[in-house]
C-alpha positions in Angstrom: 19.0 -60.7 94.2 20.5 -59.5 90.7 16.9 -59.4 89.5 15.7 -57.9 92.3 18.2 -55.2 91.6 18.1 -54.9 87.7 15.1 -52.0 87.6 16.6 -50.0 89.7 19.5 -49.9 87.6 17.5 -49.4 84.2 16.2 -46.9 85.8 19.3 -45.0 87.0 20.8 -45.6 84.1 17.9 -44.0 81.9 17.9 -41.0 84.3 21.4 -40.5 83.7 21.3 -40.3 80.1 17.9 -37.9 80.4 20.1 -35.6 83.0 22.9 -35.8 80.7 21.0 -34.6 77.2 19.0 -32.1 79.1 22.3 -30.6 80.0 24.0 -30.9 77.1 21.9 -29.8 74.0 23.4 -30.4 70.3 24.3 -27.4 68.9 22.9 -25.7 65.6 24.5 -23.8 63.1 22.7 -21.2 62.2 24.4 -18.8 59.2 22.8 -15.4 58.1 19.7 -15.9 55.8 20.1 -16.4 52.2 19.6 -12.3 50.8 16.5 -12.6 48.1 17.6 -12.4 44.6 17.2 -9.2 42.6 16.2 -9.3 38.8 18.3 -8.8 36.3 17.3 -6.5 33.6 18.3 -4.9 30.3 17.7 -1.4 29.9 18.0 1.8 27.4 18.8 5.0 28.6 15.9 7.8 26.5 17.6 10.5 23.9 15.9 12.3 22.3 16.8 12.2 18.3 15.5 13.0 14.8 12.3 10.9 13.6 10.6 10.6 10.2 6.9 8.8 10.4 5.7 6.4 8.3 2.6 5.5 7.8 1.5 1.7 7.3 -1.6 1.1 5.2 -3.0 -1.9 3.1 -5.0 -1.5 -0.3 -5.4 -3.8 -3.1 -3.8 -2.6 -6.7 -6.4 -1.4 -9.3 -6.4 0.4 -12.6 -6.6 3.9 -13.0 -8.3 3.4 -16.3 -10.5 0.0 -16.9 -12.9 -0.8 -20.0 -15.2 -3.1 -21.2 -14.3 -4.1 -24.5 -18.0 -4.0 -26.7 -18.3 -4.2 -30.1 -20.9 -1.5 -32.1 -22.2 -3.9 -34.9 -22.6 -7.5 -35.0 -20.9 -10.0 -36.8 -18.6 -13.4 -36.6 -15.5 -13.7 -35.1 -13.0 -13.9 -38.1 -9.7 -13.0 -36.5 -8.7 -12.2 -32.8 -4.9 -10.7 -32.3 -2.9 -13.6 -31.0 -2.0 -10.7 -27.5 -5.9 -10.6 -26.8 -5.7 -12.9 -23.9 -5.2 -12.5 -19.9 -2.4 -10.5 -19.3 -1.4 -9.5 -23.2 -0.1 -6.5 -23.8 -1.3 -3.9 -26.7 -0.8 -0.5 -28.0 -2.9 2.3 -29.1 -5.0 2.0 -32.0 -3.6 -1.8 -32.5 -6.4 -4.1 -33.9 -7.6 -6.6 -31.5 -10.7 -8.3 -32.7 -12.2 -8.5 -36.2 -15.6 -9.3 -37.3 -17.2 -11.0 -40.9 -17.5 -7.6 -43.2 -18.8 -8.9 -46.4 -22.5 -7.3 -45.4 -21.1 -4.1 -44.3 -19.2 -3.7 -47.7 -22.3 -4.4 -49.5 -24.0 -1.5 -47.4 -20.9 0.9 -48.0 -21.4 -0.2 -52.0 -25.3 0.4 -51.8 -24.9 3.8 -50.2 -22.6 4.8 -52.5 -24.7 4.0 -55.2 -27.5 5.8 -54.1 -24.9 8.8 -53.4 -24.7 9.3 -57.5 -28.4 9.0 -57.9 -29.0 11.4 -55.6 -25.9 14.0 -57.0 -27.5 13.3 -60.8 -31.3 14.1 -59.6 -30.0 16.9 -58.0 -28.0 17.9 -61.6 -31.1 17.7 -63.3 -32.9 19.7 -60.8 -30.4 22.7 -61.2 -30.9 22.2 -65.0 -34.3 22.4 -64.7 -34.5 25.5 -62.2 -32.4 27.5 -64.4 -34.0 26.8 -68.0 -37.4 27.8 -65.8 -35.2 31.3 -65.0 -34.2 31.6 -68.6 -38.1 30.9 -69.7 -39.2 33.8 -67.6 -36.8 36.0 -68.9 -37.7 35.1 -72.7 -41.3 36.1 -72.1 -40.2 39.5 -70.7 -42.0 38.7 -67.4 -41.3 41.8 -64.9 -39.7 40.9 -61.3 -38.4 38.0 -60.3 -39.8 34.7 -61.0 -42.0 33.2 -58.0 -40.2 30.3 -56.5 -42.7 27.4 -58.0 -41.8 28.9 -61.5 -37.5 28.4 -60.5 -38.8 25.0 -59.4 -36.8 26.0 -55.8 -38.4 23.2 -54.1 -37.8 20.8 -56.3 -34.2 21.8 -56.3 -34.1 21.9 -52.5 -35.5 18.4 -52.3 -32.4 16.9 -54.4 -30.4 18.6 -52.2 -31.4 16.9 -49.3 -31.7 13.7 -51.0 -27.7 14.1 -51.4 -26.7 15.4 -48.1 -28.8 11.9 -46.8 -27.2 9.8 -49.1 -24.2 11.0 -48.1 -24.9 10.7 -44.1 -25.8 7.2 -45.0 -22.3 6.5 -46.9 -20.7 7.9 -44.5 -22.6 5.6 -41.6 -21.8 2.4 -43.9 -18.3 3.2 -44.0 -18.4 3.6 -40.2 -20.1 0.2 -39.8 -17.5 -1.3 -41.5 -14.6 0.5 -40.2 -16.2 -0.9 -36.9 -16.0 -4.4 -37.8 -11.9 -3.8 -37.3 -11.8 -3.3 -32.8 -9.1 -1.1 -31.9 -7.3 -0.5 -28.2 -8.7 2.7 -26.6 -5.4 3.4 -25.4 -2.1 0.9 -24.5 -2.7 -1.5 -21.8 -3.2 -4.6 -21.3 -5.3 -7.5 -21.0 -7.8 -8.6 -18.3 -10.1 -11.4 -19.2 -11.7 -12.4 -22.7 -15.3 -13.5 -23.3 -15.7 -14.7 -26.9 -13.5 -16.9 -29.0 -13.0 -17.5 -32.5 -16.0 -17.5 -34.9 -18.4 -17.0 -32.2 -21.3 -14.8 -33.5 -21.7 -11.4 -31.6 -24.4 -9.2 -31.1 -23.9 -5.0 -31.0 -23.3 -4.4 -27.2 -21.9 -8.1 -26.4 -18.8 -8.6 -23.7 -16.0 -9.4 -25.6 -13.1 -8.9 -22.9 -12.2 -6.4 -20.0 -8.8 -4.3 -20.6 -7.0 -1.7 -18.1 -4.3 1.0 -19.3 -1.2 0.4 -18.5 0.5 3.5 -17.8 -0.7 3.7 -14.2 -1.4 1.5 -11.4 -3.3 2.4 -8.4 -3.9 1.8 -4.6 -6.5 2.7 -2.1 -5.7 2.8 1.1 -7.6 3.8 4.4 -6.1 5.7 6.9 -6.7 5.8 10.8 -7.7 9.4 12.5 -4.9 8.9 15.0 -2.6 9.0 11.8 -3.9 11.7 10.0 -1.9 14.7 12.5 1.4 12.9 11.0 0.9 13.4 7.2 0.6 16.2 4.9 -1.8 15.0 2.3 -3.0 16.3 -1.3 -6.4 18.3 -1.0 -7.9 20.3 -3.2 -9.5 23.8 -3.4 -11.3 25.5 -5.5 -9.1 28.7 -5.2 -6.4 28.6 -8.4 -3.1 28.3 -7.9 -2.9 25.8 -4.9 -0.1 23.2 -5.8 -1.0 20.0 -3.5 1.3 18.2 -2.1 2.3 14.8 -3.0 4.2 12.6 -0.3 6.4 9.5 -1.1 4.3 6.4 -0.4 6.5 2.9 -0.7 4.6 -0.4 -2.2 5.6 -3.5 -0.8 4.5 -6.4 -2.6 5.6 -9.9 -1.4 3.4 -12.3 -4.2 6.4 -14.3 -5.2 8.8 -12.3 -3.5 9.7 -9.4 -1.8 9.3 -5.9 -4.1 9.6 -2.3 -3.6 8.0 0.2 -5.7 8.0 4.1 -5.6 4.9 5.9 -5.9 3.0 9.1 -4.9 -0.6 10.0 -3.3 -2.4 11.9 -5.8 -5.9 12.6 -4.2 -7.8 12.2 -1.2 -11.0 11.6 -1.0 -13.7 14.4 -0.2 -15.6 11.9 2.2 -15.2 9.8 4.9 -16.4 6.0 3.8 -19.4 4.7 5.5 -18.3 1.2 6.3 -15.2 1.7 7.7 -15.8 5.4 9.0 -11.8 5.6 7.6 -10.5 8.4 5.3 -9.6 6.8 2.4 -6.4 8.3 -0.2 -5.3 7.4 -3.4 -1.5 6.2 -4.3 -0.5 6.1 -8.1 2.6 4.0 -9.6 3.6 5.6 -12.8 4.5 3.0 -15.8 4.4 -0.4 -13.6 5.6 -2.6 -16.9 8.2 0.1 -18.4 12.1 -0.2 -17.6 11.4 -0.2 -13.7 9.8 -3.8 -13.8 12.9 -5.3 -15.3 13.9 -8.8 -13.5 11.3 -7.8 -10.9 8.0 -9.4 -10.6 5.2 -6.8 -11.2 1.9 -5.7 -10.1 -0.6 -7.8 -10.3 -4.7 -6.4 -10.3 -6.3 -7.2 -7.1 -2.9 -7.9 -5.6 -3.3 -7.0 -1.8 -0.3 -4.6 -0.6 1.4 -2.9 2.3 2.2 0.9 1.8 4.2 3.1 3.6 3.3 6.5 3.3 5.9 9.0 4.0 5.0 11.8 6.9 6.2 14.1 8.8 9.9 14.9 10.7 9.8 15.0 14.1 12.9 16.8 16.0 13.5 15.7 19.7 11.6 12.6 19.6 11.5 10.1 22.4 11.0 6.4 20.7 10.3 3.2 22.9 10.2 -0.1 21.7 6.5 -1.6 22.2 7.8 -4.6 24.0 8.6 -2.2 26.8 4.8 -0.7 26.9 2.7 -2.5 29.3 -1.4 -2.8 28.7 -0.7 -0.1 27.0 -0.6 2.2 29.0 2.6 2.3 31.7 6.5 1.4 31.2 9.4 0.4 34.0 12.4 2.3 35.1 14.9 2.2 36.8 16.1 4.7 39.6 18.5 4.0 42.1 18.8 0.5 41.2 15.0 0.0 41.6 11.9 -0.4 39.6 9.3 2.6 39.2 6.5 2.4 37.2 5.7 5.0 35.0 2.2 6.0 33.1 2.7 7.2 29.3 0.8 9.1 26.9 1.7 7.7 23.1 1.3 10.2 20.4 1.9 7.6 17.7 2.5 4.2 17.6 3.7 1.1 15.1 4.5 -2.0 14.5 8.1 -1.7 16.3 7.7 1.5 18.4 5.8 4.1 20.2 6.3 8.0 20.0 6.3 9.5 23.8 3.5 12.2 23.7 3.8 12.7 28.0 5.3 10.8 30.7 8.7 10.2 29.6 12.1 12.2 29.7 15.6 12.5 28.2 17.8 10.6 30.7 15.0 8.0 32.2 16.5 4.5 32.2 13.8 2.3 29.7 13.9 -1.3 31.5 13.3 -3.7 28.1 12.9 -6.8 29.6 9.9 -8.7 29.9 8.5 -8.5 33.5 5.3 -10.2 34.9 3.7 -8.6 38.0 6.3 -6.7 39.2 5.1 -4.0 42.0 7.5 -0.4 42.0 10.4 -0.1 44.4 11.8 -4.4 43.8 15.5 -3.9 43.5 17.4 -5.0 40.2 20.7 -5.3 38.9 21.2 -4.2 35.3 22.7 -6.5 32.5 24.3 -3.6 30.9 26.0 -2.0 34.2 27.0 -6.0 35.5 29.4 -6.1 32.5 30.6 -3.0 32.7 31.7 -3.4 36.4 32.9 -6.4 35.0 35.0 -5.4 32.5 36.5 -3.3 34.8 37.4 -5.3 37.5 39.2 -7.7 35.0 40.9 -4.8 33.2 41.8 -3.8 37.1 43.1 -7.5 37.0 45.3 -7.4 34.4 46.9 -4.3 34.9 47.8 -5.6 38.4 49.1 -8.7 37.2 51.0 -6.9 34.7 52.6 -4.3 37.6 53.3 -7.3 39.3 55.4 -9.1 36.5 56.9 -5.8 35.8 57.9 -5.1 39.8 59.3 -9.3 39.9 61.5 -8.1 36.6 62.7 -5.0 37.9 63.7 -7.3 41.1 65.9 -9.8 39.2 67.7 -7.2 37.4 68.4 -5.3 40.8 69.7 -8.5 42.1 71.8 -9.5 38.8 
């Protein structure tokens, strides 16, 4: 019978249990969703403020004034000044190189020779011409003596045969002065070619030297910067000073070095490959005092300039990390992000000059964003802490009024 009985109470029972969850559902606790989180950014509020360009260029360093160091006559090597190598220094008029001169003091020795055979055949010619004059007197010829008679021509002949031999003295002596090469001008060395008691041939290489005095760079400049300086042009109308803005050399070989110099000219034609105006910066005396315990300026050295231009009053500067594509910034108004389309006048390495689109008083956000649409809410960095630093100032002055008020207390009850 219990068997009989025992599905109808599984049954029951399960229907029990089904009536009783039906009835009595568990219960969820459901909170407020979480709020999105806003991003936190660091910003700059604009002011406008006082702003002096300067104009970044490259150039390699070149001599103003470069020779080729050839000798006039040929000869051997004999002596070569022990400063005639890559990178010697000389001075003006110092010997550098100097050749065999036996031969050419045999030539100056010749010429002279034939110098005082020349002066006595032209002494015996004048002796000649004038006993002719006296003959014609003696006679009592009438008028003066025809010019075969004076013997003119043969007097004019020694004449020139001295004036030759005296060109050709004075050649031989040149010849041989020229066997002793002299420095143009102080400088320095380049590069050599020849070596001692090499055998050298009137127009050979023997070595390339630069002067020393001045050092100079070209450098290119872009069209957009051209608006910012005031460079040196000249006119053909007298009287025109040009002007000659600071340019700052930065060479960093072996280490960092600063040198002052000035552009001098600029060019009178744009250059074809690089459709760039090009201008011309000069270092005055590169190896004088100023290159004292610094290292200096090499030829062919690669530098940066900076070329000083114009001031700019009320100028709005943005870092370039806050300039997006180029083109657009973010701000902040109202504790949201607008975006904001800019026009830049002139631009750097670091920082952008505002031509349009900005304003004293906009709030520059400097962060970094990724695709950020306008109107996302943010908290700024800057305002956080000072909120802050407020509230915990609040803080302690409250715990302070409160230690005070508890002191006050025990002294009223003492």
């Amino acid at each position: 019978m219990s068997k009989r009985l025992l599905p109808f109470i599984i049954i029951i029972v399960l229907g029990a249990v089904s009536w009783l969850i039906y009835h009595n559902p568990p219960e969820v606790q459901r909170g407020t969703p979480p709020q999105a989180s806003r991003i936190s950014v660091d910003t700059q509020v604009l002011a406008p403020q006082s702003f002096q360009v300067r104009v970044k260029s490259y150039g390699r360093v070149q001599p103003r004034t470069q020779s080729v160091l050839l000798p006039q006559v040929a000869g051997q090597i004999v002596w070569i000044n022990p400063d005639f190598r890559a990178g010697g220094f000389f001075e003006r008029d110092e010997e550098l190189i100097r050749l065999d001169s036996r031969d050419y003091q045999a030539a100056v020795a010749q010429a002279e020779a034939s110098l005082m055979s020349a002066r006595q055949t032209l002494a015996e010619a004048r002796a000649r011409s004038a006993q002719a004059a006296a003959d014609w007197q003696r006679l009592g010829n009438a008028g003066e003596a025809p010019a075969l008679v004076l013997r003119t021509p043969q007097l004019n002949a020694a004449k020139a045969a001295v004036a030759s031999a005296e060109a050709s003295l004075a050649t031989a002596k040149l010849n041989l002065e020229r066997t002793r090469i002299r420095a143009p001008y102080a400088g320095r060395v380049l590069s050599t070619e020849v070596d001692l008691g090499q055998v050298v041939a009137s127009g050979t290489t023997l070595g390339q030297i630069f002067a020393a005095d001045v050092l100079e760079v070209r450098l290119p400049l872009q069209n957009r910067d051209l608006a910012y300086l005031q460079l040196p042009e000249e006119y053909r109308i007298e009287g025109v000073a040009p002007v000659q803005p600071k340019v700052e050399i930065r060479s960093d070989l072996v280490r960092p070095e600063r040198w002052q110099g000035r552009i001098v000219q600029t060019e009178g034609a744009i250059d074809e490959t690089s459709r760039q105006l090009h201008v011309l910066a000069r270092i005055d005396d590169p190896y004088g005092e100023k290159a004292l315990d610094r290292v200096p300026l090499k030829v062919g050295e690669y530098v940066t300039a900076l070329i000083e231009g114009v001031e700019i009053e009320h100028a709005l500067l943005i870092p370039n990390k806050a300039i997006y594509q180029g083109s657009y910034v973010y701000l902040v108004q109202d504790g949201r992000l607008q975006r904001r389309e800019v026009d830049i006048a002139w631009q750097d390495d670091s920082q952008a000059l505002i031509g349009a689109g900005l304003q004293a008083g906009d709030e520059l956000v400097l962060t970094s964003l990724g695709q950020v649409v306008s109107g996302t809410e943010v908290r700024v960095r800057g305002a956080e802490t000072a909120v802050q630093a407020a509230a915990e100032g609040t803080e302690v002055r409250d715990a302070d009024a409160a230690a005070s008020d508890n002191g006050s207390a025990k002294g009223d009850r003492t």
